[in-house]
C-alpha positions as a Python dict, from the first residue, in 0.01 Angstrom:
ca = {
    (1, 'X'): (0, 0, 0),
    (2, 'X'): (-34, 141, -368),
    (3, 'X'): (-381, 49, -388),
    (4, 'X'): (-461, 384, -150),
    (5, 'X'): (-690, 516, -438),
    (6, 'X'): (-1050, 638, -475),
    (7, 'X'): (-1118, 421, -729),
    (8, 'X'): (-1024, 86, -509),
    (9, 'X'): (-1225, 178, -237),
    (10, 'X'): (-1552, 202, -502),
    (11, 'X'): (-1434, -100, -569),
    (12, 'X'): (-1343, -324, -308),
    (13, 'X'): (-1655, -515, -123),
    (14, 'X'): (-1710, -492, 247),
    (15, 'X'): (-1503, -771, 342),
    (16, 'X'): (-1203, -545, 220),
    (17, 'X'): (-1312, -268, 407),
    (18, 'X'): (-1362, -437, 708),
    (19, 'X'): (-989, -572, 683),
    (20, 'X'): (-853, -234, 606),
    (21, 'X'): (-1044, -99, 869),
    (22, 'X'): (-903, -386, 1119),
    (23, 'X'): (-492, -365, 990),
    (24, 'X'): (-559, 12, 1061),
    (25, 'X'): (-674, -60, 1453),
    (26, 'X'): (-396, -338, 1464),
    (27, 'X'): (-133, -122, 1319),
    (28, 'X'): (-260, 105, 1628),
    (29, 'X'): (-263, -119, 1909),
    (30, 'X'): (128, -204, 1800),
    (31, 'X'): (194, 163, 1835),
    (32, 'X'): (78, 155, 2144),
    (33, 'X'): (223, -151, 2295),
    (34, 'X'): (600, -27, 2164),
    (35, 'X'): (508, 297, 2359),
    (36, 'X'): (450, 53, 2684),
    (37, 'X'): (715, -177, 2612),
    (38, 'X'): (951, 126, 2593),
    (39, 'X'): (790, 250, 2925),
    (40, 'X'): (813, -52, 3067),
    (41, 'X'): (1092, -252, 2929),
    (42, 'X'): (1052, -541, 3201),
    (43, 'X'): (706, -646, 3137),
    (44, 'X'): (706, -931, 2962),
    (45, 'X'): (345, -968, 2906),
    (46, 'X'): (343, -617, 2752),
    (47, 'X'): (614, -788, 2514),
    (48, 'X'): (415, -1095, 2468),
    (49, 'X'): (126, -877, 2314),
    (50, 'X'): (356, -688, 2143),
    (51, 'X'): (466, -997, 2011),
    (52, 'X'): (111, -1156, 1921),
    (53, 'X'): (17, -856, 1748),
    (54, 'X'): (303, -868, 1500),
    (55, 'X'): (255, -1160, 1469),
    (56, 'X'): (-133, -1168, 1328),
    (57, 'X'): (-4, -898, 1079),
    (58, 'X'): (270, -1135, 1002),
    (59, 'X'): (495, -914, 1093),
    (60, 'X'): (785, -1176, 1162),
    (61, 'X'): (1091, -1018, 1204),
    (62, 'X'): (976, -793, 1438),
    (63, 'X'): (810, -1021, 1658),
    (64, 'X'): (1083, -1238, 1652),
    (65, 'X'): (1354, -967, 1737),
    (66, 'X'): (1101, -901, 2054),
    (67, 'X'): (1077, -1237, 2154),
    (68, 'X'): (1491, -1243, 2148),
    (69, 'X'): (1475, -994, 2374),
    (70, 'X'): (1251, -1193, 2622),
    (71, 'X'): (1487, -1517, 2541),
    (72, 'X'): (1834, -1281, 2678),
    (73, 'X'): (1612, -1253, 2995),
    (74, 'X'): (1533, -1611, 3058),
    (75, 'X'): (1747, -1834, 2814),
    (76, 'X'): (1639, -2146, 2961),
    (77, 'X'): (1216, -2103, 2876),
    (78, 'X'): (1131, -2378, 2664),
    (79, 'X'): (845, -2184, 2593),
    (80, 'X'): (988, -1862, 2451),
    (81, 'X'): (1217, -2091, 2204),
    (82, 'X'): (912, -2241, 2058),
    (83, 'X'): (734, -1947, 2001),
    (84, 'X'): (1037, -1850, 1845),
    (85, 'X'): (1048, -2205, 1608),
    (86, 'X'): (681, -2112, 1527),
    (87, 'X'): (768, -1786, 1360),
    (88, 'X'): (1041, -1836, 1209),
    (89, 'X'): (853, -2162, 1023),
    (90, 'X'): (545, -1870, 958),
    (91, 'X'): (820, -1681, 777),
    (92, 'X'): (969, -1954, 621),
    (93, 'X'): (1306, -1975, 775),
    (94, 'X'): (1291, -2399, 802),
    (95, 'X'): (1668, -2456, 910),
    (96, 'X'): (1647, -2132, 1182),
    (97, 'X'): (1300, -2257, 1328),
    (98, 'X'): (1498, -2650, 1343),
    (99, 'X'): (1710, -2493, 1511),
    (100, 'X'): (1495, -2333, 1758),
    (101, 'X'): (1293, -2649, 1806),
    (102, 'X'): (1562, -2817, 1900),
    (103, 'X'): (1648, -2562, 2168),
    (104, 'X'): (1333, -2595, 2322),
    (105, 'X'): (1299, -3006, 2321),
    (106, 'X'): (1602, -2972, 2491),
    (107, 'X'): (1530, -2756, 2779),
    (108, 'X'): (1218, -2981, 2838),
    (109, 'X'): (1049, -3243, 2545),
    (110, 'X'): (731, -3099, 2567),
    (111, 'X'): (475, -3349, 2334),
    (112, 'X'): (427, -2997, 2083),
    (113, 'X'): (749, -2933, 2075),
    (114, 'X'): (880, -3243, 1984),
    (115, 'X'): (577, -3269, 1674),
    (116, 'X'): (676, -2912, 1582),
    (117, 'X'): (1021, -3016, 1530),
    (118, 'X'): (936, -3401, 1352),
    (119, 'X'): (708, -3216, 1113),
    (120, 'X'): (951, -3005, 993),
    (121, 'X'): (1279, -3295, 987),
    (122, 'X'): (1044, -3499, 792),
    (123, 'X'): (952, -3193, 514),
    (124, 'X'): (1349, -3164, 540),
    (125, 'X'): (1386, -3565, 462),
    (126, 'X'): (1541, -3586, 770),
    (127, 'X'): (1498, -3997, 911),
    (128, 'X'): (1556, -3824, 1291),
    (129, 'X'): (1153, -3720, 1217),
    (130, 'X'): (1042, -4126, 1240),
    (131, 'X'): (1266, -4126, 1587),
    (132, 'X'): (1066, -3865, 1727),
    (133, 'X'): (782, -4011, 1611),
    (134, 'X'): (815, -4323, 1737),
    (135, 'X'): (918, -4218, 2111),
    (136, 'X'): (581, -3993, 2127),
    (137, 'X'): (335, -4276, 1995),
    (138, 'X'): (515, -4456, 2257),
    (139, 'X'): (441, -4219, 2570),
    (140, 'X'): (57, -4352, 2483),
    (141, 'X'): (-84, -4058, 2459),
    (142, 'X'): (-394, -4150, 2276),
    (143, 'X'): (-546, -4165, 1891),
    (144, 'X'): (-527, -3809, 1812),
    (145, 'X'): (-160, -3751, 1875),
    (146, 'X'): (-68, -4094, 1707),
    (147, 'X'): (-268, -3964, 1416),
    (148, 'X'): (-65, -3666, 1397),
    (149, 'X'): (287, -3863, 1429),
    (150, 'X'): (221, -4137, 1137),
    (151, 'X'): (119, -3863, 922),
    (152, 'X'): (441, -3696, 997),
    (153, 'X'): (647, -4014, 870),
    (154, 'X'): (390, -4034, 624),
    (155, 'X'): (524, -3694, 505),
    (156, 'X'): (895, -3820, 543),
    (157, 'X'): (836, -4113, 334),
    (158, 'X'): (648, -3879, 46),
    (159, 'X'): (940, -3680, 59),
    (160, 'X'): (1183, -3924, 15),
    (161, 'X'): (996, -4087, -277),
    (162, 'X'): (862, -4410, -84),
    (163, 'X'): (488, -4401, -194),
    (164, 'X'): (368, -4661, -67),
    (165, 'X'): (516, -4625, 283),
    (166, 'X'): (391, -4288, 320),
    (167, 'X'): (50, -4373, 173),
    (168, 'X'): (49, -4657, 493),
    (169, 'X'): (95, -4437, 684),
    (170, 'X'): (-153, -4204, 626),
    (171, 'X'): (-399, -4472, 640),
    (172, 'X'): (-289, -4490, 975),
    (173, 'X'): (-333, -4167, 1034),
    (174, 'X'): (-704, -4141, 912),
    (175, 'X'): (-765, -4453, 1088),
    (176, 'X'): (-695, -4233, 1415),
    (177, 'X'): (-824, -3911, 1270),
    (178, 'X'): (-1050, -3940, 1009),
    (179, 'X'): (-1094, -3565, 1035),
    (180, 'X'): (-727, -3547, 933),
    (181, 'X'): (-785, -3329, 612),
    (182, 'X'): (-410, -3307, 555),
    (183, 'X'): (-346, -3684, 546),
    (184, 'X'): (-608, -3754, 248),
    (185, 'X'): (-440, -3413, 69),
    (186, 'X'): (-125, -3615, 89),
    (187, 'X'): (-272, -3946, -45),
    (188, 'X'): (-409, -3714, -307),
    (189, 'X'): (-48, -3524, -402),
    (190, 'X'): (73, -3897, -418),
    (191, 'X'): (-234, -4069, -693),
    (192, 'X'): (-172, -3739, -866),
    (193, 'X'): (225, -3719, -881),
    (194, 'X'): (154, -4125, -1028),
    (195, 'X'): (-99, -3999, -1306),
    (196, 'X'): (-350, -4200, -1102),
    (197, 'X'): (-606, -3944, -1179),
    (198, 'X'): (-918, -4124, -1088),
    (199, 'X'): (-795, -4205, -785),
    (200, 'X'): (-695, -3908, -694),
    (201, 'X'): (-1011, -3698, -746),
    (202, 'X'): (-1221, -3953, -502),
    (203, 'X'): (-883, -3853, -220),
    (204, 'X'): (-987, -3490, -276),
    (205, 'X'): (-1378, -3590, -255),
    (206, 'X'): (-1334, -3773, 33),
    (207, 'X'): (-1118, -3474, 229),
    (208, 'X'): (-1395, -3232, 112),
    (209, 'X'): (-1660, -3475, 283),
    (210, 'X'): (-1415, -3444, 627),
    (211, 'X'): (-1437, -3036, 551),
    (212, 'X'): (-1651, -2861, 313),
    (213, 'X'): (-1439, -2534, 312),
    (214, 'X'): (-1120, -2667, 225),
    (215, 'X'): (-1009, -2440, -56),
    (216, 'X'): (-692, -2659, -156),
    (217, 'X'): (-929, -2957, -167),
    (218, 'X'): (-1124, -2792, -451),
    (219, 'X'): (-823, -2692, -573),
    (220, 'X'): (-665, -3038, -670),
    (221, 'X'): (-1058, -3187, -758),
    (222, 'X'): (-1024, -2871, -993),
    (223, 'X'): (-668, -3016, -1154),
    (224, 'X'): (-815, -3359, -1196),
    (225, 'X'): (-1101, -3247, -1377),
    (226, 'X'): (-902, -3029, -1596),
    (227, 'X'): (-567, -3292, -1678),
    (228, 'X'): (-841, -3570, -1766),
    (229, 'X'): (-1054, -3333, -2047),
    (230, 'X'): (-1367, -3181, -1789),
    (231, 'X'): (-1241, -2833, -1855),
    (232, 'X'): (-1658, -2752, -1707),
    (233, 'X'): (-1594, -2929, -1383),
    (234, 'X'): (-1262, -2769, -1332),
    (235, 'X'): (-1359, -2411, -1374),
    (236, 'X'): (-1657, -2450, -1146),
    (237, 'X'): (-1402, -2574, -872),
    (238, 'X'): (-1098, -2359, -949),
    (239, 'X'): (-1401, -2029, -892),
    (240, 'X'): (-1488, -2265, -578),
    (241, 'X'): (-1114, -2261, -410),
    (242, 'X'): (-1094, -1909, -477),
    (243, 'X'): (-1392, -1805, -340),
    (244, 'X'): (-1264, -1988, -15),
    (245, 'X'): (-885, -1841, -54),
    (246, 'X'): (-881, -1525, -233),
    (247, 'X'): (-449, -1595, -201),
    (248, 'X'): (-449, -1893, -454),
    (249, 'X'): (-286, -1752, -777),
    (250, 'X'): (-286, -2069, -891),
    (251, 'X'): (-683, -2083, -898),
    (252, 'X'): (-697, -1759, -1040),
    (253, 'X'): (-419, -1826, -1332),
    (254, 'X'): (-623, -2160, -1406),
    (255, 'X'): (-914, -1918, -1441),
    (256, 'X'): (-769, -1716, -1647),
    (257, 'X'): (-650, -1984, -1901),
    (258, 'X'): (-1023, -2146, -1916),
    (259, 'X'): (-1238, -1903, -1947),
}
């Protein structure tokens, strides 16, 4: 890092130092899981640490090279493939982790596998998403994982431009889950996207009632404020999301530019 100075660690707070302090011990522990894995080259729960510590440094491509090398051992671990998916969708790689999904519904359609995979056909406007969907609601598995497939086509149909489908569906969803912060996000996205303002900013109210310490909630409540003329309201909220996410450039550029 380039921020290695004197003057940064006067400035930073504790919260920094305790997260340099913890990347340091992480950074570590890696070195000394590659010098077991190395010793040890058939231990795959040495590999599988190996792999979760990368992993919390978001260290993708090397924990998915190492959990390659598990998959050349046992190619037919539905397991291993998903782990797999779920990295590569950390890093961003949509179409590989699809593709890794797939791999592991097909060894054996495990009910997170097959969610993994809809969630990510349905960002991708893909209609196989509302298939999958509609075979896991049927299994009968109970509120919770119904809640999690109709928002899924709730997120097809928002991506395919069919509000009022999707917003159905997420109705459907909260009715399951009302806990389901993500679902009223998404009926937000959709009031906003249709200049329905006021209605939007009570979506982003409610969510914040579900959870408190939802920075993207205060976030959008923030954009609301500010689009409609309460340039007060919005500041206070922008400062609110980043205080909860010190990642959102957004919040801090909107800072910037009322202040």
């Amino acid at each position: 890092m380039i921020f290695v100075l004197p003057a940064f660690f006067i400035s930073c707070g504790e919260n920094d130092k305790k997260v340099v302090r913890e990347d340091s011990g992480q950074m570590q522990l890696i070195e000394n899981l590659k010098k077991q894995v190395k010793d040890n080259p058939d231990s795959a729960g040495l590999r599988m640490k190996l792999i979760n510590s990368f992993d919390s440094l978001k260290m993708y491509k090397e924990a998915i090279e190492q959990t390659d090398s598990l998959i050349k051992r046992d190619s037919l671990n539905n397991g291993l493939w998903f782990a797999k998916g779920q990295l590569q969708e950390d890093k961003g790689d949509t179409l590989e982790a699809i593709q890794s999904y797939h791999t592991a519904v097909n060894i054996y359609p495990s009910v997170e596998a097959q969610m993994s995979l809809a969630n990510l056909l349905a960002e991708t406007r893909n209609s196989n998403a509302l298939i999958i969907c509609r075979n896991v609601i049927a299994m009968g598995l109970g509120r919770e994982t119904n809640a999690g497939c109709n928002f899924i086509a709730g997120v097809y149909y928002a991506r395919t431009g069919n509000k009022q489908q999707a917003l159905q569906f997420f109705d459907k969803a909260i009715n399951d889950n009302y806990t389901l912060t993500e679902a009223y996000m998404e009926k937000g996205f959709i009031y906003y996207e249709s200049k329905d303002y006021d209605r939007a900013l009570h979506t982003f109210e409610t969510a914040l009632t579900v959870n408190k310490a939802y920075p993207d909630a205060y976030y959008w409540k923030a954009k609301c404020h500010e689009i409609t003329g309460n340039k007060t309201e919005a500041l206070i909220n922008y400062k609110r999301s980043l205080g909860l996410d010190k990642q959102l450039k957004e919040a801090t550029e909107a800072i910037k530019r009322l202040e």
